[in-house]
C-alpha positions in Angstrom: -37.5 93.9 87.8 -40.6 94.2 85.7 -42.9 97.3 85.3 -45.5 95.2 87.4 -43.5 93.0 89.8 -44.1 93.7 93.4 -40.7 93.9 95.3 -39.8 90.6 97.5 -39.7 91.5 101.0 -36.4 90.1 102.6 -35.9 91.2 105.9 -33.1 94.0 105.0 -36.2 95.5 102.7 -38.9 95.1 105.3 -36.2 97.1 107.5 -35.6 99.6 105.0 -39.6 99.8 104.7 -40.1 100.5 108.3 -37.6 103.0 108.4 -39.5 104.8 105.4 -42.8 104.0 107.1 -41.3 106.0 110.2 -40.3 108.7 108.3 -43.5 109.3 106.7 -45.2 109.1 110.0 -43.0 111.8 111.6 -43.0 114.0 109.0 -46.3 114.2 109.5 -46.4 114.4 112.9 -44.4 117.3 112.6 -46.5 119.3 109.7 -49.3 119.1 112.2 -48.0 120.0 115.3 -46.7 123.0 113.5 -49.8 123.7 112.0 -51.3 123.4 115.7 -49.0 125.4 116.7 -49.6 128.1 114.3 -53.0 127.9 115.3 -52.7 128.2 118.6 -50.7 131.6 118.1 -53.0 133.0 115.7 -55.7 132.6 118.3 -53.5 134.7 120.6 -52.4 137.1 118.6 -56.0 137.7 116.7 -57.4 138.2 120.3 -60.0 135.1 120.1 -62.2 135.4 123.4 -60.1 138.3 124.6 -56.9 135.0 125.4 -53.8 137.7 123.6 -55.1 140.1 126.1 -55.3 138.2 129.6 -52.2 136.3 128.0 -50.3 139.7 127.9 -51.2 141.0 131.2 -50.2 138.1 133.0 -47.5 137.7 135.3 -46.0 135.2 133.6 -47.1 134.6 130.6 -44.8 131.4 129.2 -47.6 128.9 131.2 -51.0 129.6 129.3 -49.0 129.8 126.0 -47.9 126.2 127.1 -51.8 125.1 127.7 -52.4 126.5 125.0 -50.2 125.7 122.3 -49.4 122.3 123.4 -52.7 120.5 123.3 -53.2 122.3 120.1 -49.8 120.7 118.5 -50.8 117.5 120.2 -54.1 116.9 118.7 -53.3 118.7 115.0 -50.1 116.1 115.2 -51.8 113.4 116.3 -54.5 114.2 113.7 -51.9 114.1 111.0 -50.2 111.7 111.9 -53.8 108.8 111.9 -54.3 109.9 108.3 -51.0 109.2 106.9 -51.4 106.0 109.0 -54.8 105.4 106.9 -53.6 106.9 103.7 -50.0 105.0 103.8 -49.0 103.1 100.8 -47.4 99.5 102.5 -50.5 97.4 101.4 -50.6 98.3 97.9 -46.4 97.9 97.2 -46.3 94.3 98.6 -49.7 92.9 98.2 -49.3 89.4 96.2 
């Protein structure tokens, strides 16, 4: 294959391609939820609005650390996740 020939897409490459297209989409899924996460827990353990402190005096503490982290990983993944959807390569690779 030439330096600028686009690659044909038979059906065993378009499957490869949405497997690859998957992958990048979880991966970034993933990155963001973590970095939610992360932020989530830095707002508890930095005290933000007094939430470490009502968070540790709880009597059970596993439940607001859900509401809180969760929706945080959500959003940050979900986030991620639309701008590797608008940033991902497909068009360019196969456009005639």
């Amino acid at each position: 294959m030439g330096r600028h020939e686009k690659p044909a897409l038979t059906p065993d490459e378009a499957r490869k391609d949405h497997w690859r297209m998957l992958r990048y989409m979880m991966l970034h899924a993933l990155v963001g939820g973590l970095i939610g996460s992360a932020t989530a827990a830095l707002l508890i353990v930095l005290d933000t609005g007094g939430i470490g402190t009502r968070i540790a005096r709880a009597e059970n503490p596993v439940m607001p650390v859900l509401l809180l982290v969760v929706p945080f990983a959500a959003l940050f993944g979900g986030a991620a996740t639309a701008s590797a959807i608008l940033l991902m390569p497909y068009e360019k690779k196969y456009k005639d």
